[in-house]
GUTIMAR-592194 format. One record per residue (C-alpha): residue number from 1; residue in three letters; chain; z, x, y. Coordinates in Angstrom, 1 decimal, always signed. Layout:
GUTIMAR-592194
{NUM "ALA" "A" {Z X Y}}
...
//
This chain:
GUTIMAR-592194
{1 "UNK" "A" {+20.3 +28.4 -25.6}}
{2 "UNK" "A" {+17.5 +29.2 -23.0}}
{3 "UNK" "A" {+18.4 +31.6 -20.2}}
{4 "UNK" "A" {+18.8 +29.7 -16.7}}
{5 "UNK" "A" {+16.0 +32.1 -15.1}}
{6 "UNK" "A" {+15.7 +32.6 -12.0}}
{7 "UNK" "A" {+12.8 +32.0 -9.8}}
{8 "UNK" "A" {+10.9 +34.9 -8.1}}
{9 "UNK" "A" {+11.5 +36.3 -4.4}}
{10 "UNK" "A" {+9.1 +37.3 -2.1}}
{11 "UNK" "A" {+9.3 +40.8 -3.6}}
{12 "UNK" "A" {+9.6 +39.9 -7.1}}
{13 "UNK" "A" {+6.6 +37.5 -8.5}}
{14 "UNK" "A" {+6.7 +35.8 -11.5}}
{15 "UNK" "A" {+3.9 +34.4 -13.5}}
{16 "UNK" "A" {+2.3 +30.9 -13.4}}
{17 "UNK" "A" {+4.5 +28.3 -14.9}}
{18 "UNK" "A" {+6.0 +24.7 -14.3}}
{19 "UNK" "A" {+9.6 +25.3 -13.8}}
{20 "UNK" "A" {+10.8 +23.1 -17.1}}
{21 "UNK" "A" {+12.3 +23.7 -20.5}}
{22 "UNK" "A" {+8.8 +23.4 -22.3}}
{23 "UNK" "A" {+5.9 +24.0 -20.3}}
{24 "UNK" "A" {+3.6 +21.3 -20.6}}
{25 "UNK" "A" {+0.6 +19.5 -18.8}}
{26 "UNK" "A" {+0.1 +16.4 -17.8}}
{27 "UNK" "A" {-2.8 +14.9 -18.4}}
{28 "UNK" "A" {-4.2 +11.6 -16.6}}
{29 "UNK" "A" {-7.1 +9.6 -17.7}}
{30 "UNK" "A" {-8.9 +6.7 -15.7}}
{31 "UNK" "A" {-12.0 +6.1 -17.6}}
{32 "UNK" "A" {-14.5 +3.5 -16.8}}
{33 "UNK" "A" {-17.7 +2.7 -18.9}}
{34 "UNK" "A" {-19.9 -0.1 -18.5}}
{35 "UNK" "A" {-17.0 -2.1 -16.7}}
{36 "UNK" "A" {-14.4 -1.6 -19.3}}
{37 "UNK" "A" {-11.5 +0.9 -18.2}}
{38 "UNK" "A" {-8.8 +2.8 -19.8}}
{39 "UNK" "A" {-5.7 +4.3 -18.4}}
{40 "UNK" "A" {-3.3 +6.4 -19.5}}
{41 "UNK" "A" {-0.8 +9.6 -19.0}}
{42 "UNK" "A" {+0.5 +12.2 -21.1}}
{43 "UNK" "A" {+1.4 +15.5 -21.9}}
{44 "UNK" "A" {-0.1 +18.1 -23.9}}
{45 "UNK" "A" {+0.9 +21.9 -25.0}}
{46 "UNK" "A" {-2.1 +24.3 -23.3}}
{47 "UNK" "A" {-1.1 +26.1 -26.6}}
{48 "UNK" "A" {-2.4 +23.4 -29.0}}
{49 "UNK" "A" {-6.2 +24.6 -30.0}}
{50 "UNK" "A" {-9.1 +22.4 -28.7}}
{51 "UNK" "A" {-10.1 +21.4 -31.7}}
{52 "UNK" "A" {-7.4 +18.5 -31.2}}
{53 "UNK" "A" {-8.6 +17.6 -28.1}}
{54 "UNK" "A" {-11.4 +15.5 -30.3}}
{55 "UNK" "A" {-9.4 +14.8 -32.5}}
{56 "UNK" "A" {-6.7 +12.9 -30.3}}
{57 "UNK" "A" {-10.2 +11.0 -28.1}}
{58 "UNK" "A" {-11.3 +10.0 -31.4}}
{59 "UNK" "A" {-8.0 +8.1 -32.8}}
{60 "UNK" "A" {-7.7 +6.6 -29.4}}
{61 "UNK" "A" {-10.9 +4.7 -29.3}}
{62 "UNK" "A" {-10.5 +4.2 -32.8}}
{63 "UNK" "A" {-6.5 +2.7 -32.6}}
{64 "UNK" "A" {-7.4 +1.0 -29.5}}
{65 "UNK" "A" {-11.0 -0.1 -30.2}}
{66 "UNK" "A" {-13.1 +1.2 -27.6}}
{67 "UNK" "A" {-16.6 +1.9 -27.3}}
{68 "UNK" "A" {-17.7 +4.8 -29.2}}
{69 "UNK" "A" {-18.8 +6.0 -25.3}}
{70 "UNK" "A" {-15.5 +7.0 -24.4}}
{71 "UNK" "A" {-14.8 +9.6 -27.0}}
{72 "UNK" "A" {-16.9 +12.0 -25.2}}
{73 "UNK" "A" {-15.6 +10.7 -21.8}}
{74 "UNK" "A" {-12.1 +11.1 -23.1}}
{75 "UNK" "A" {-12.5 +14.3 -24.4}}
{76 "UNK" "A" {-14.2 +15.9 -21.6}}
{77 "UNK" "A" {-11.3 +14.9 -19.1}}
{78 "UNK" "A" {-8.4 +16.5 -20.9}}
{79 "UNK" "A" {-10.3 +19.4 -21.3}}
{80 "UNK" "A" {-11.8 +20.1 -17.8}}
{81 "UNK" "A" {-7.6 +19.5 -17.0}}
{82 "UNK" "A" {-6.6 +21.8 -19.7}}
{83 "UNK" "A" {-8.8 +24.4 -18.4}}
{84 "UNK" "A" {-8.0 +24.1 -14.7}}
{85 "UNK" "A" {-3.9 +24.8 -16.0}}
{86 "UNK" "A" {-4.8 +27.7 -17.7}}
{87 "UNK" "A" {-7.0 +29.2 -14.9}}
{88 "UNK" "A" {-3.4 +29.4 -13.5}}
{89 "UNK" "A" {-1.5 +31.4 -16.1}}
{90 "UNK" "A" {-1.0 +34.9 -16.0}}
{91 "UNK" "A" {-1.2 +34.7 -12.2}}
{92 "UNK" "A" {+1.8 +35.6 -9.9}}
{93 "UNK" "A" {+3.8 +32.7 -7.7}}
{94 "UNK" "A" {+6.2 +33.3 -5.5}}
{95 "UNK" "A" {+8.4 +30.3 -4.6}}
{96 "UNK" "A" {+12.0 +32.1 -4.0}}
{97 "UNK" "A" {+15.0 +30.0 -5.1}}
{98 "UNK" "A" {+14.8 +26.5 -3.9}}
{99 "UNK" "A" {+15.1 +22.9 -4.5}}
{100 "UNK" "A" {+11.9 +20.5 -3.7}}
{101 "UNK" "A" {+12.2 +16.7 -2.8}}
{102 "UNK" "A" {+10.4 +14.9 -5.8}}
{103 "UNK" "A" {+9.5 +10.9 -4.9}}
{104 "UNK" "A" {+9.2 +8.1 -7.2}}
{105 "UNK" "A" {+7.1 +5.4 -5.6}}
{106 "UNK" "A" {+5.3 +3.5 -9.1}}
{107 "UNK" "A" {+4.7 +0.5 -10.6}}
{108 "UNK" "A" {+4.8 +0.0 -14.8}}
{109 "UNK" "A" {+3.9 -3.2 -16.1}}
{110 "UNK" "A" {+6.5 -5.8 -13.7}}
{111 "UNK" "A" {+8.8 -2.7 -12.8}}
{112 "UNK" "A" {+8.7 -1.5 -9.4}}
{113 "UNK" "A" {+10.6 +2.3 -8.6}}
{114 "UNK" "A" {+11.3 +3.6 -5.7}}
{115 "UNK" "A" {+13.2 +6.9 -5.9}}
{116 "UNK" "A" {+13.7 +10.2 -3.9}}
{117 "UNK" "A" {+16.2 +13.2 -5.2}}
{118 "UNK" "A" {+15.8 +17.0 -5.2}}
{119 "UNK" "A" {+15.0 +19.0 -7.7}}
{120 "UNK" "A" {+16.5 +22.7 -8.3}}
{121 "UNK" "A" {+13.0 +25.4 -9.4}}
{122 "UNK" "A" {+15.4 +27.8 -11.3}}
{123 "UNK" "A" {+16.6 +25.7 -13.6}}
{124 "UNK" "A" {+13.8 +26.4 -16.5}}
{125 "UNK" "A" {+16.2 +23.9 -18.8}}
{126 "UNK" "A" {+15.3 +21.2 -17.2}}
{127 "UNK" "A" {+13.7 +18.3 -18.9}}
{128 "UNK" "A" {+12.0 +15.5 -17.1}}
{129 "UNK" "A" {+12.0 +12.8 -19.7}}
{130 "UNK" "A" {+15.7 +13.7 -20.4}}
{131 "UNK" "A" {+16.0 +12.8 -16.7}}
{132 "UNK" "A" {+13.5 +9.9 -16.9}}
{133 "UNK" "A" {+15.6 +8.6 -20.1}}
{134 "UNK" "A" {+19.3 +8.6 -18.0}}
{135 "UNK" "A" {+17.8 +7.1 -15.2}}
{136 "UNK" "A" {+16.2 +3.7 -17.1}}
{137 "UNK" "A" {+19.6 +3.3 -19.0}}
{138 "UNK" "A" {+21.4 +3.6 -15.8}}
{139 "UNK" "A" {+19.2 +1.5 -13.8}}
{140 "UNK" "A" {+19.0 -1.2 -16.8}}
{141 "UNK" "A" {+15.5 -0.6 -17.2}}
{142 "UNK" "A" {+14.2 -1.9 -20.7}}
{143 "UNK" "A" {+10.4 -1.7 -20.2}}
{144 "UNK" "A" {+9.9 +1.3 -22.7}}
{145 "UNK" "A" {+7.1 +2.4 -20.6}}
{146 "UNK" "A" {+8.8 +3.2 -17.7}}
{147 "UNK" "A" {+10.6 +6.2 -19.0}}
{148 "UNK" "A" {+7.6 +7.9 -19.8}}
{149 "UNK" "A" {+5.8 +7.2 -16.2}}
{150 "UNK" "A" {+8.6 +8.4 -14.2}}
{151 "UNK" "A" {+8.9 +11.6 -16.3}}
{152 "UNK" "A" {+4.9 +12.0 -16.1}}
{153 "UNK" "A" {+5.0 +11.5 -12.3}}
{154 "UNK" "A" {+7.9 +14.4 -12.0}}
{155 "UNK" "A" {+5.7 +16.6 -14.2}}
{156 "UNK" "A" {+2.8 +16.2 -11.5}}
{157 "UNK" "A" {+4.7 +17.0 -9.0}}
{158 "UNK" "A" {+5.9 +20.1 -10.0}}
{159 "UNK" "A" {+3.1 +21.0 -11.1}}
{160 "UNK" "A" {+1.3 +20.4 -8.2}}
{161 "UNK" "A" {+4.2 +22.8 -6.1}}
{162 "UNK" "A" {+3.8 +25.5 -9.2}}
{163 "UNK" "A" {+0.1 +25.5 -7.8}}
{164 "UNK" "A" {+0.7 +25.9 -4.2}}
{165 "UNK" "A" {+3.0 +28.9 -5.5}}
{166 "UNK" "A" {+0.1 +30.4 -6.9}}
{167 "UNK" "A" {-2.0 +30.3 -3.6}}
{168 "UNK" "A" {+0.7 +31.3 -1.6}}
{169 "UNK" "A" {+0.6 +34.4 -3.9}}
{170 "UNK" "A" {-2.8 +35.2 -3.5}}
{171 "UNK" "A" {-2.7 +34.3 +0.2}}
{172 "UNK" "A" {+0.4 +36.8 +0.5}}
{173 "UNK" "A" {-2.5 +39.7 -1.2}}
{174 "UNK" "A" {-5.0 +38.8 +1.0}}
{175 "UNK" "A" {-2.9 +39.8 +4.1}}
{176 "UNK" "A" {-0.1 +41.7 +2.9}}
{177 "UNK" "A" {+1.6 +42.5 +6.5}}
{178 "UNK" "A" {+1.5 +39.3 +8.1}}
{179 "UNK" "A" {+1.9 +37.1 +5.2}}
{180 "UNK" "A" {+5.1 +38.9 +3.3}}
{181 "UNK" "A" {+6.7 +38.9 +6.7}}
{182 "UNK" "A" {+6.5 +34.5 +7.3}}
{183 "UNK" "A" {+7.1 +34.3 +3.3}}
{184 "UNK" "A" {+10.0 +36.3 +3.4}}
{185 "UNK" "A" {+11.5 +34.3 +6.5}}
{186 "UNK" "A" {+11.0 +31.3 +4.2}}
{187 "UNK" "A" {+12.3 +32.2 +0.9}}
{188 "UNK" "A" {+15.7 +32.9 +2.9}}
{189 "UNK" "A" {+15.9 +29.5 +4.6}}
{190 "UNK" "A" {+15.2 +28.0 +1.6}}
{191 "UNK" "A" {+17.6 +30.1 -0.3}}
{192 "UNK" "A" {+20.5 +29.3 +1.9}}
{193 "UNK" "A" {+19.8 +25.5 +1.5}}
{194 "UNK" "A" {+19.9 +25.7 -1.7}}
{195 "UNK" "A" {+23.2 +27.9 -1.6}}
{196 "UNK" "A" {+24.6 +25.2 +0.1}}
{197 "UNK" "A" {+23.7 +22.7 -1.8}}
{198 "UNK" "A" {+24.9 +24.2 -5.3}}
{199 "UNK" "A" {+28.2 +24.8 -3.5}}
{200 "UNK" "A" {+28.7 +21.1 -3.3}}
{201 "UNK" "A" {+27.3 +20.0 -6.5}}
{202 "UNK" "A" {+27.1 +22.9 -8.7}}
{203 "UNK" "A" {+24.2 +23.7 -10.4}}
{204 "UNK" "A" {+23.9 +22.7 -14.3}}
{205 "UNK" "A" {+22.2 +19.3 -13.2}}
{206 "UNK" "A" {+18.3 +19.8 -12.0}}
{207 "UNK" "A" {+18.7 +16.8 -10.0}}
{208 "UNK" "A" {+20.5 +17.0 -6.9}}
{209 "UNK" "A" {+21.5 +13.7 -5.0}}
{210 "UNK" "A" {+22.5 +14.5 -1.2}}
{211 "UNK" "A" {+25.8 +12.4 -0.5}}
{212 "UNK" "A" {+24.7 +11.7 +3.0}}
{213 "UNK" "A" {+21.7 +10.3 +1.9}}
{214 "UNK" "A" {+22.8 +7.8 -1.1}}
{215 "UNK" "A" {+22.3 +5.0 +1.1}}
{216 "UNK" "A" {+18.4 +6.6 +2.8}}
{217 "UNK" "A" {+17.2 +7.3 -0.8}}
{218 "UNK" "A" {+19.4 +4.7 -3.1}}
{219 "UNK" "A" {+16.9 +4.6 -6.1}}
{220 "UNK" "A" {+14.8 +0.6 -5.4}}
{221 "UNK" "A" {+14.1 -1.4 -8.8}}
{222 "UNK" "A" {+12.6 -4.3 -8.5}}
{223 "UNK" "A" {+11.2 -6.5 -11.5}}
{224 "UNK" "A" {+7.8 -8.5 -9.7}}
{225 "UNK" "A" {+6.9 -11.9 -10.7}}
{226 "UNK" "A" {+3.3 -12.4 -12.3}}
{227 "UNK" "A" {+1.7 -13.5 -9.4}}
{228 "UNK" "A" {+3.3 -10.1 -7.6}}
{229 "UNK" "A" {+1.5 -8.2 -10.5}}
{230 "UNK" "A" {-1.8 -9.9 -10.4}}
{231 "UNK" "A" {-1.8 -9.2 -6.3}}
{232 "UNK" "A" {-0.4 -5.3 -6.7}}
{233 "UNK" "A" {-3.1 -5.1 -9.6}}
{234 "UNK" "A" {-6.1 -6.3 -6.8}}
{235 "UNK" "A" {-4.5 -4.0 -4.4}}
{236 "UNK" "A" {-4.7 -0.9 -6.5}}
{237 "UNK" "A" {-8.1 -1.9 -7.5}}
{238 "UNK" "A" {-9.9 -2.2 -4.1}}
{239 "UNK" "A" {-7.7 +1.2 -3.3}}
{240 "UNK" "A" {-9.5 +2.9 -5.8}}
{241 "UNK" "A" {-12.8 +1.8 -5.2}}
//
């Protein structure tokens, strides 16, 4: 069994990682090529040699029948986000120990979620599409693409935090005496709420649910009609433009 690590103080850094069990990327493509698009979201070991990154464009297009065009554009994206992860590793973070709000607010498909919980840094065991998996059979959700969004979309938050770590770090180096003093300030509030919050619901579970806030942040399903879909579709279309 994996140690439960804890997370680094202000005085003791630890190096770039996203605080989960295996430490993955997510990857996001939106792709458009001559007015065709593709879409998707995954994850991928920064370990795996690039070789595969080819390799994986290549059966996509060819299992999804695309235009030959979007190997190369396919390709290129995962690896300009594979490099930008590991321009992070090695580097120090300092994020004290702390739980973050993470928010759910997607659609998949007819599915609507709406979530918000907290979610506790020094737990390296945790595992979002464990989490993502509990959640759909407790909410009744059968689409079996949901699971997989909501455990994407808690990925890319935490790995967006893991990054702000990292600046924080380098910010902290920049101006040693002004910034260790505010950091260290803040790693002890947020210590202490996380002290309290363990106290009242221990802390095994990476997921913490405040009990005054059940009714504020009740998780929201809702299944949308097709004409629902079709307008949410427009909406995120002209959105993106």
């Amino acid at each position: 069994m994996k140690s439960h690590s804890p997370w680094s103080t202000a005085r003791n850094p630890v190096k770039f990682r996203i605080p989960t069990a295996d430490n993955l990327v997510p990857i996001r493509l939106d792709i458009e090529i001559e007015g065709q698009k593709f879409r998707d979201a995954f994850i991928w070991n920064p370990s795996d040699p690039d070789s595969e990154v080819v390799v994986f464009a290549k059966r996509t297009v060819k299992d999804l029948k695309l235009p030959p065009a979007f190997v190369t554009q396919i390709a290129q994206s995962i690896q300009t986000q594979l490099t930008e992860f590991r321009s992070y590793e090695g580097q120090d973070m300092y994020t004290g120990e702390k739980v973050v709000p993470i928010k759910l607010d997607l659609r998949v498909n007819s599915t609507l979620i709406k979530d918000h919980f907290l979610w506790d840094l020094n737990n390296f065991e945790s595992n979002p599409e464990e989490f993502a998996k509990t959640f759909c059979k407790d909410m009744g959700i059968e689409d079996p693409e949901v699971g997989p969004a909501i455990a994407i979309a808690i990925r890319e938050q935490l790995y967006e935090i893991a990054v702000q770590n990292v600046t924080s770090a380098r910010e902290s180096r920049i101006n040693k005496k002004g910034r260790r003093g505010l950091e260290h300030s803040q790693t002890s509030k947020n210590s202490g709420n996380a002290a309290d919050l363990f106290k009242l619901f221990g802390s095994k579970s990476s997921v913490v649910r405040k009990r005054k806030e059940w009714d504020v942040y009740e998780p929201m399903i809702d299944l949308l009609s097709n004409e629902e879909v079709d307008a949410l579709k427009a909406k995120e279309e002209r959105n993106a433009r």
